[in-house]
C-alpha positions in Angstrom: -27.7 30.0 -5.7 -26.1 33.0 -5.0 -24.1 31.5 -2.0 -23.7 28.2 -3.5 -21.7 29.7 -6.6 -19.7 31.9 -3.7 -18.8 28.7 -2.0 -18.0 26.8 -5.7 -15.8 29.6 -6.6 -13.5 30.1 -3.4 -13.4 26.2 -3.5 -12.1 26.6 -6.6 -9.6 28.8 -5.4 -8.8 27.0 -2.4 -8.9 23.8 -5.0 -6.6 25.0 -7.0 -3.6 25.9 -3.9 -4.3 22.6 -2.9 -3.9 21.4 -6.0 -1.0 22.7 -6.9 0.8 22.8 -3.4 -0.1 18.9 -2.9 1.2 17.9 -6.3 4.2 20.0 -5.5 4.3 17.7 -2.3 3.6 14.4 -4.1 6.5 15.2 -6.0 8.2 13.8 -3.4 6.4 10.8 -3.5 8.3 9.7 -6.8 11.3 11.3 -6.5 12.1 10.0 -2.8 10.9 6.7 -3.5 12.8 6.7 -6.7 16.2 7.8 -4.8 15.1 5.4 -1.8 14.2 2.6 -4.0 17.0 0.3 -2.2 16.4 -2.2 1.0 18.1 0.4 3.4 16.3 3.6 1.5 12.9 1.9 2.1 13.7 1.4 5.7 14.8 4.9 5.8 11.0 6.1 3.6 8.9 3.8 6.7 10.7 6.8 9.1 9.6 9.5 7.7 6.1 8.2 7.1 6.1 7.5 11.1 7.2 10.7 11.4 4.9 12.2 9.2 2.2 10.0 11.1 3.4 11.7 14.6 3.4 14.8 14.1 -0.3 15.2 12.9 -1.4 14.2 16.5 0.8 16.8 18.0 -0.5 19.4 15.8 -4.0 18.6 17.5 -2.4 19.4 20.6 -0.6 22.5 19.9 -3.5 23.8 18.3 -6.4 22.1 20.4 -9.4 23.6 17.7 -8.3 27.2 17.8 -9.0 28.0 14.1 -12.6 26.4 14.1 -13.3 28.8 17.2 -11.9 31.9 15.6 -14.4 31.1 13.0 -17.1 30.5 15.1 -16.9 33.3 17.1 -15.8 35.9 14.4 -19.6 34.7 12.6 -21.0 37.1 15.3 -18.3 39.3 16.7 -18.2 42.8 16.5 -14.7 42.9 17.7 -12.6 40.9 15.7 -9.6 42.6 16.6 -10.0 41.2 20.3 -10.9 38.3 19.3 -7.8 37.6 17.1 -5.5 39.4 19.4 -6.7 36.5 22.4 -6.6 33.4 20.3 -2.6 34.1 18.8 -1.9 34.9 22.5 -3.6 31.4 23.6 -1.8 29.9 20.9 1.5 32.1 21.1 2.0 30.9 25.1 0.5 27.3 24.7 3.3 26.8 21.7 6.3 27.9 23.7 5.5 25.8 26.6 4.7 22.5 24.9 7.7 23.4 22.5 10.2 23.6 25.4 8.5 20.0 27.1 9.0 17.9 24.0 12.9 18.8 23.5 13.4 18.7 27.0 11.7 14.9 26.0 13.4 14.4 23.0 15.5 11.5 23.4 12.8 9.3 25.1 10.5 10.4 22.3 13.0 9.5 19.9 14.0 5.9 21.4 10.5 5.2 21.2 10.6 6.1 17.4 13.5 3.5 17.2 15.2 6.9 16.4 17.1 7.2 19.3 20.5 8.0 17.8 18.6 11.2 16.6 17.4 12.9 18.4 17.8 16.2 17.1 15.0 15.0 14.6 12.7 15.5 17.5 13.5 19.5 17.7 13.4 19.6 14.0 10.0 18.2 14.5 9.0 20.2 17.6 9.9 23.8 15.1 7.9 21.9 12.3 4.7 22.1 15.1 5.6 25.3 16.5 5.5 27.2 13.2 2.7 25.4 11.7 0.8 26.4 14.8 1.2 30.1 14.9 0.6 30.1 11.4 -2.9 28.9 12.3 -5.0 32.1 13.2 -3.3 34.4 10.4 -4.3 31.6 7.8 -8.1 31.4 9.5 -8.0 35.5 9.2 -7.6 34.9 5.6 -10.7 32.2 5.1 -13.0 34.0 7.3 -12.7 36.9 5.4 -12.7 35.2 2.0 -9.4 35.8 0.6 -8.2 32.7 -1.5 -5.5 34.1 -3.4 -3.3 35.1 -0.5 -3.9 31.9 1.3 -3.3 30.1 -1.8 -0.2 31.8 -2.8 1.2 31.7 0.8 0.6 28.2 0.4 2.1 26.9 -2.7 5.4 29.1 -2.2 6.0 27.7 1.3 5.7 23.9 -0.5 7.5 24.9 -2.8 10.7 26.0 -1.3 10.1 22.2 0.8 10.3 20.3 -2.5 13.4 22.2 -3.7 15.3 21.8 -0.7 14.4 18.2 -0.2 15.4 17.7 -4.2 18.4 19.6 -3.5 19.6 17.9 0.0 18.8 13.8 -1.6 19.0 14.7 -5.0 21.7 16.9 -5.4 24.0 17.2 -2.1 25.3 13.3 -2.4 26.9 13.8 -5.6 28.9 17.2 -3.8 29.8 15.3 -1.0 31.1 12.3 -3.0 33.0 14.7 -5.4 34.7 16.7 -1.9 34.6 14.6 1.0 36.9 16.5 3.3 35.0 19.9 3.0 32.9 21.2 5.7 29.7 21.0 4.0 30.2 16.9 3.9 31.2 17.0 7.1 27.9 18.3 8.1 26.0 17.0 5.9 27.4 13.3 6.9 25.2 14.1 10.3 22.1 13.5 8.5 20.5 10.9 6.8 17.7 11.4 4.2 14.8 11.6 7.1 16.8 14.9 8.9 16.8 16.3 5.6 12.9 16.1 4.9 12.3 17.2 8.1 14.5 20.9 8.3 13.0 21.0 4.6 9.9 21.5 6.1 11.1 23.2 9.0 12.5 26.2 6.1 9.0 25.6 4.6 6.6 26.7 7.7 9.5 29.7 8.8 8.6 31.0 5.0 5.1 30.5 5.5 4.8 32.1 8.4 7.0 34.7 7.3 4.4 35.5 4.3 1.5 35.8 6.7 3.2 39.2 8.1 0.5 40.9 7.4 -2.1 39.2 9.5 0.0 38.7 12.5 1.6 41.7 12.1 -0.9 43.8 14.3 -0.5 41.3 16.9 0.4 42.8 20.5 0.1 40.8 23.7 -3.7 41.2 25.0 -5.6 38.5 26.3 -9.6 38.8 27.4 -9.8 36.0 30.1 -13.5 36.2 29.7 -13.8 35.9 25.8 -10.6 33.0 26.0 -13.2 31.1 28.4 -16.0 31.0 26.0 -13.9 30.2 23.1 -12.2 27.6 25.4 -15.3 26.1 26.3 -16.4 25.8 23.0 -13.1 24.1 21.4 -11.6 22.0 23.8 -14.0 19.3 22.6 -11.9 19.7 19.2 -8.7 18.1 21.1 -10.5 14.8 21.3 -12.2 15.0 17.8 -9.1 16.0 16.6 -6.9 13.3 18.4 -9.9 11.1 17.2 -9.4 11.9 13.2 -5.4 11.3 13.4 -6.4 8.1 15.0 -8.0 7.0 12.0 -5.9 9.1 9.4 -1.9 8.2 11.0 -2.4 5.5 13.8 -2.2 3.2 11.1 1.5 3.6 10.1 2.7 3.7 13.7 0.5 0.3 14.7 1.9 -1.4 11.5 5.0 -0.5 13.3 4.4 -1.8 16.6 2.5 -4.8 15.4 3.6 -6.4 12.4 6.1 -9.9 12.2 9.2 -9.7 11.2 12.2 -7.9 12.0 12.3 -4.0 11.7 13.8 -3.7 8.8 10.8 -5.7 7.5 8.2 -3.6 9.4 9.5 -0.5 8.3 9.5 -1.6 4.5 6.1 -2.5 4.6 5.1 0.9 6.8 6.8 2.5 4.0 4.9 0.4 0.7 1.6 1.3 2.7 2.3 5.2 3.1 3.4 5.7 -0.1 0.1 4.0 -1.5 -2.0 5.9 0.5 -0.6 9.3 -1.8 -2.2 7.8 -4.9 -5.4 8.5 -3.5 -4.3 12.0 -4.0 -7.3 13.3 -6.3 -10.0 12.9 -3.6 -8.2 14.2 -0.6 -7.4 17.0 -2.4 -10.9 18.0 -3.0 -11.9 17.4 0.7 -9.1 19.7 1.3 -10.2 22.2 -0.3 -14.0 22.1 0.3 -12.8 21.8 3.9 -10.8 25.0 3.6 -14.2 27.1 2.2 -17.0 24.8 3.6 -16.4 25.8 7.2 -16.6 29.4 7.4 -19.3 29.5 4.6 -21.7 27.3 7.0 -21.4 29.4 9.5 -22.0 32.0 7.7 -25.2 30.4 6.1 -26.4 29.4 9.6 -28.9 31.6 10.1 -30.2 31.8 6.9 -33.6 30.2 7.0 -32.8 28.0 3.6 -29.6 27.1 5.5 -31.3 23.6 5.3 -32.0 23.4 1.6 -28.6 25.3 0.8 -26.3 22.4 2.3 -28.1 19.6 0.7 -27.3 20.9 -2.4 -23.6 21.3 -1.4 -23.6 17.5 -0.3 -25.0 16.8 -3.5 -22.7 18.2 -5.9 -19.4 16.9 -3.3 -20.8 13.5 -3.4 -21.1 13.7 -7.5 -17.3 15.5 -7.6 -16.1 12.7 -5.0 -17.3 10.0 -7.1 -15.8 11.2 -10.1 -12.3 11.8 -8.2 -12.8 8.3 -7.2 -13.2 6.9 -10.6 -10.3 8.8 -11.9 -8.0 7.9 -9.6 -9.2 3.8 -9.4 -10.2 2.9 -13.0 -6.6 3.9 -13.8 -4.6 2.9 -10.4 -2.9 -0.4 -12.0 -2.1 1.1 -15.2 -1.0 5.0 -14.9 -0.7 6.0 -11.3 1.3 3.4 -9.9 3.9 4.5 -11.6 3.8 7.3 -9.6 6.0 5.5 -7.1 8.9 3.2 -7.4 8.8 -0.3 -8.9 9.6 -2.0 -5.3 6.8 -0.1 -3.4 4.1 -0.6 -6.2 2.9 -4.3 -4.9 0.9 -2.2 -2.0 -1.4 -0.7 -5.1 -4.1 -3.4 -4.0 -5.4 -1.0 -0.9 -5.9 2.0 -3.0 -9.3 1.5 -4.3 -10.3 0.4 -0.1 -8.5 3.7 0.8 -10.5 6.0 -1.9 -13.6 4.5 -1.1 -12.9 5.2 2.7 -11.6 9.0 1.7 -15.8 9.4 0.4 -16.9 8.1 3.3 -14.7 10.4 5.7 -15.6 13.6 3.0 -19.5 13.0 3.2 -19.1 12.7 7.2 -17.0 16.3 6.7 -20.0 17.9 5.2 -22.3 16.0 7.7 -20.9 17.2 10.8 -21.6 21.1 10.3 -25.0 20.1 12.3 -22.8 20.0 15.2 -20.4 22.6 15.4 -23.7 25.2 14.3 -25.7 24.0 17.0 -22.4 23.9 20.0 -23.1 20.3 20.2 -19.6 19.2 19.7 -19.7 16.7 22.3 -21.7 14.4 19.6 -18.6 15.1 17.7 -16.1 13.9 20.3 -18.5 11.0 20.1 -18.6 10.2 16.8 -14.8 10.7 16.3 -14.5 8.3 19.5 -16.5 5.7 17.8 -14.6 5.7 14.4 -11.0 5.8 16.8 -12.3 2.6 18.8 -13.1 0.6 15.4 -9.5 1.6 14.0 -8.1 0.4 17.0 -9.8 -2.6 17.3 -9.7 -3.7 14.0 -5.8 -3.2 13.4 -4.9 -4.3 16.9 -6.0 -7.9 16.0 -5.8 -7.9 12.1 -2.6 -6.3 11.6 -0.8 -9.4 12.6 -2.7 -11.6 9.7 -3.7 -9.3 7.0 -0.8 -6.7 7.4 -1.4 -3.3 5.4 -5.1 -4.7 4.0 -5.9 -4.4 7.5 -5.5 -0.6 7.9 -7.2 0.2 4.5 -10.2 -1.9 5.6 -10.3 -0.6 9.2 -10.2 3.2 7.9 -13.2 2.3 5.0 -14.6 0.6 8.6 -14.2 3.8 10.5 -15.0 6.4 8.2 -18.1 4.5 7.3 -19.1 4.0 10.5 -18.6 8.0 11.5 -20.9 8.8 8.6 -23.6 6.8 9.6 -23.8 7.9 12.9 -23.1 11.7 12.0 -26.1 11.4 9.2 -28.6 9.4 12.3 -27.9 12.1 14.8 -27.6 15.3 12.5 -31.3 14.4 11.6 -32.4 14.5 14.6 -31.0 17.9 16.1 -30.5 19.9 12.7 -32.8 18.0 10.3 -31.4 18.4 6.5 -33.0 17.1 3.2 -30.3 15.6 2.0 -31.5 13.8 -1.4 -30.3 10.1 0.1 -31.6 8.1 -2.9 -30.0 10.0 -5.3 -26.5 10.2 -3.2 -26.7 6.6 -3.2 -27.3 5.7 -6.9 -24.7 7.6 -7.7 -22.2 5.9 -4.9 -23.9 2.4 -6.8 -22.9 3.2 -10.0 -19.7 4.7 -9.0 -18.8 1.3 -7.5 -20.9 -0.6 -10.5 -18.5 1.5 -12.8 -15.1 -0.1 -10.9 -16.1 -3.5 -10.3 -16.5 -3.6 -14.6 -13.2 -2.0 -15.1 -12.0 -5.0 -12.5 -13.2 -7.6 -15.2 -11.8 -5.9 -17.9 -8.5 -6.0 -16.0 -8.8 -9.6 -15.5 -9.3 -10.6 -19.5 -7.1 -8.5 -21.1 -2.9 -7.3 -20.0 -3.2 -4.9 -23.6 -2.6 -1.5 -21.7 -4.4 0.5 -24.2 -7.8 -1.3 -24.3 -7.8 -1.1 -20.2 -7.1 2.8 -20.5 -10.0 2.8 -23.4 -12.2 1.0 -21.0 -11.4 3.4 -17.7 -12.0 6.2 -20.3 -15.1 4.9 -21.7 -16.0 4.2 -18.2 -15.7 7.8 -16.9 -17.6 9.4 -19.9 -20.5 7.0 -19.1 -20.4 8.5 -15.3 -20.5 11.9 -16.6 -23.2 11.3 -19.0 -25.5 9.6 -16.0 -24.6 13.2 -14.1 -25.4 15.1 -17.2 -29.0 13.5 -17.8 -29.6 13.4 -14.3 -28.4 16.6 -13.5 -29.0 18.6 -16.6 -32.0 21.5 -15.3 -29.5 22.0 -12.7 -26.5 22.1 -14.6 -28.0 25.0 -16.7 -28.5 27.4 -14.4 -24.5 26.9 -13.4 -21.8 29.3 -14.7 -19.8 28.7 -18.4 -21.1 25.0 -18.5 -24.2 26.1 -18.7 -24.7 27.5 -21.7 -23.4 24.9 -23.3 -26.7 23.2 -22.0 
C-alpha cells in the first residue's frame, strides 16, 4: 500500500504539471482557432498541426530511448554520476550532428512540407528538437529521484512563457503593425506568418526550460565510458523503433490526411486542421496517461524486484482503468454540449471522432501500463513488435480509408491500433511476466463506461434542451462513481482523506 500511495501521490504531482502546463497549451487550441477561424487561417492551423505531427518522430530520433535507459540502469547503479555524465554526452554529440544534417536539409524538408518558401521554419524546428533533447536526461534525473515539484514547476513556466508569446505574436503584434507599418518591427514581423510564430514560441519555451534545469546539467563535463554507453545502447536502441512505432500511430495520421485526401490543398489542409484540433478535446485522458507515464516508469522499476511486484501493478492497472473511464465520461457525455466550444465554430463539425479517439486514448493507456513486463524483463524486442503491429494496422487502414471516410478513418484506425497493441501486449506479458490483473472487473467497468455513453447518445437524440442533456451527462457520471464506490468501497477505506469519509 505503502508504494501504491507513493506512486498515487507523485502522480498527483506529476498530474497536476501536466495539468496545468497542458491547459496552458490548449489555450492555444481556442485562441488560435478563434484568431484563425477564416478559410486562409485554417489552412495556415493544418501547418502547424503537420508540423506539430513531424517533429514528434524526430524527437524519437534525437533521443533514440535515452531517458528509459537512464532509468533502467540508474535502478541498479552505484555510480550515477557516470552514468549521467555518458548518456548527456551520447545525447550532447548525437544532437549536434543530426542538428547540423537537417538545416543543411532544410529546404528539401520543407518543399516536401508544401513549406518550401520557409524554410527557416525547418531550423526553428531543428532548435525546437535540439533543446527538447538535451533537456531529456536532467528531466529523467528529476523522476528517478522523485522530485515532482521541480519537474513540475520547470514545466509549467517553460509553457507558459510559449502561450504568452504566441498570444502576444497573433494576438497582439497585428494590431502594432497595422497601427506603424513602416517601423522595423513590421518589417520583420511581415517575414512571418502565424506558423513561424508558434514555432520560435516554442523554440523561447525549451531555451527557458532547459535553462531552469541548470542544476542537473550543471555538473556535466565531457566523459564518456564506451563500455557502460554499449550496454545502455544495447538495451535502448530497440526504443527507436517502438518509438518511431507510437508516432506512427499518434501523428502519421495528420501527415497521411495530407498526402491522401481529395481535393485541392487548401481543402486537405482545412480538414488536417478540423481533425487536429478535435483530437485536443480528448484532453482529460491524455493528460492522466501523461502523468502516470511520468511516475509509472521509474516506480516499476523500482518495484521489480519486490516479490509482490506482481500483485502491486494489478492494483495500479486497476485503479488507471477506473480513473480512465471516468476521464472518458467526462470528457464524452459532455463533448457536443460544453467542450466543443473549446474550439472555433468552423472547426467544431469534426466533434464526431472524439468519442472514437477517447476510447482509443484507454486502449493506448492500458497497453502503457501493460508493457512494463517488457522493459523489466530486457525483452524490448516484443515491444518493437508490438509497436510494429499497431504501425502496420494504422498504415493499412488510413492508406485505403482515408480516401472514403476522411478524418473518421484515422480515429477508427488509432481505436484499431491501440486496441490491437493491448491485446497483444496483455497475451504475451502473461506469458513471460505473469500478472493477476483482475480482467473481469477491468472489463465491467469498460462495459458500463460505454453502457453509460451509448444512453447519454439517446438522450442527445430526443431532446436539443441543453440543460436536461447536461443533467443527464451529470446524472450519468454520479451513477459511474456510485458503481466504483459500491464496488470499490473496502478498498476505498483504507485510501488517504476519502477514506474516512467511508
Amino acid at each position: 500500500m505503502t508504494s501504491i500511495k507513493q506512486l498515487a501521490g507523485q502522480t498527483i504531482w506529476y498530474g497536476l504539471s501536466n495539468i496545468a502546463s497542458k491547459l496552458l497549451n490548449y489555450v492555444l487550441t481556442p485562441v488560435i482557432t478563434y484568431m484563425l477561424n477564416s478559410p486562409s487561417g485554417m489552412v495556415q492551423y493544418g501547418d502547424i498541426s503537420v508540423f506539430y505531427a513531424v517533429i514528434p518522430f524526430f524527437n524519437i530520433i534525437y533521443t533514440y530511448g535515452m531517458e528509459t535507459a537512464y532509468f533502467r540502469f540508474a535502478a541498479k547503479s552505484n555510480d550515477k554520476n557516470r552514468l549521467f555524465q555518458t548518456s548527456f554526452s551520447s545525447l550532447l554529440v548525437s544532437t549536434i550532428f543530426f542538428s547540423i544534417l537537417l538545416i543543411a536539409l532544410r529546404q528539401q524538408i520543407a518543399d516536401f512540407f508544401e513549406q518550401g518558401s520557409h524554410p527557416e521554419y525547418i531550423v526553428l524546428c531543428v532548435l525546437i528538437l535540439a533543446f527538447d533533447t538535451l533537456s531529456a536526461i536532467p528531466f529523467a534525473v528529476l523522476r528517478q529521484e522523485g522530485r515532482p515539484r521541480k519537474y513540475a514547476f520547470t514545466r509549467i513556466a517553460g509553457i507558459t512563457v510559449n502561450v504568452l508569446l504566441t498570444i502576444f505574436f497573433i494576438g497582439y503584434c497585428p494590431g502594432v503593425v497595422s497601427a506603424h507599418p513602416d517601423s522595423a518591427f513590421a518589417i520583420w514581423y511581415a517575414r512571418y506568418t502565424p506558423v513561424g510564430f508558434v514555432l520560435l514560441a516554442n523554440v523561447v519555451q525549451n531555451v527557458i526550460t532547459f535553462l531552469l534545469l541548470a542544476r542537473e546539467w550543471g555538473t556535466y563535463r565531457f566523459r564518456f565510458d564506451a563500455a557502460l554507453w554499449k550496454k545502455i545502447f544495447a538495451y535502448c536502441w530497440p526504443m527507436i523503433i517502438v518509438g518511431m512505432g507510437g508516432m506512427v500511430n499518434e501523428t502519421l495520421d495528420r501527415i497521411m490526411l495530407l498526402k491522401l485526401l481529395p481535393g485541392t490543398m487548401e481543402e486537405q489542409k482545412t480538414t488536417v486542421a478540423i481533425y487536429s484540433a478535435n483530437y485536443k478535446i480528448a484532453i482529460f485522458i491524455t493528460l492522466f496517461i501523461m502523468a502516470f507515464r511520468m511516475s509509472a516508469e521509474p516506480f516499476f522499476f523500482r518495484e521489480a524486484e519486490n516479490k509482490n511486484a506482481p500483485k502491486t501493478y494489478a492494483r495500479v492497472m486497476k485503479w488507471f482503468v477506473i480513473t480512465l473511464c471516468g476521464a472518458f465520461l467526462f470528457t464524452a457525455l459532455f463533448a457536443d454540449d460544453l467542450w466543443k466550444h473549446l474550439i472555433a465554430p468552423k472547426y467544431q463539425e469534426g466533434v464526431g471522432i472524439v468519442p472514437i479517439l477517447l476510447a482509443a486514448n484507454i486502449a493506448l493507456g492500458i497497453y502503457y501500463n501493460l508493457s512494463v513486463w517488457y522493459k523489466i524483463t530486457d525483452r524490448m524486442q516484443f515491444g518493437m513488435f508490438i509497436t510494429l503491429v499497431g504501425a502496420a494496422i494504422t498504415v493499412v487502414l488510413n492508406l485505403f480509408l482515408i480516401p472514403v471516410y476522411g478524418m473518421y478513418a484515422c480515429a477508427w484506425a488509432t481505436l484499431a491500433a491501440y486496441g490491437s497493441m493491448m491485446v497483444l501486449s496483455y497475451t504475451l506479458g502473461q506469458r513471460y511476466f505473469p500478472v493477476p490483473y483482475p480482467i473481469g472487473r477491468l472489463t465491467g467497468y469498460i462495459t458500463a463506461m460505454l453502457a453509460l455513453f451509448f444512453v447519454q447518445k439517446g438522450v442527445l437524440v430526443f431532446t436539443d434542451i441543453i440543460a436536461l442533456r447536461l443533467l443527464s451527462g451529470i446524472c450519468l457520471m454520479a451513477l459511474f462513481g456510485f458503481l466504483i464506490l459500491r464496488r470499490e468501497r473496502e478498498e476505498l477505506k483504507g485510501m488517504p482523506v476519502l477514506g474516512k469519509y467511508l
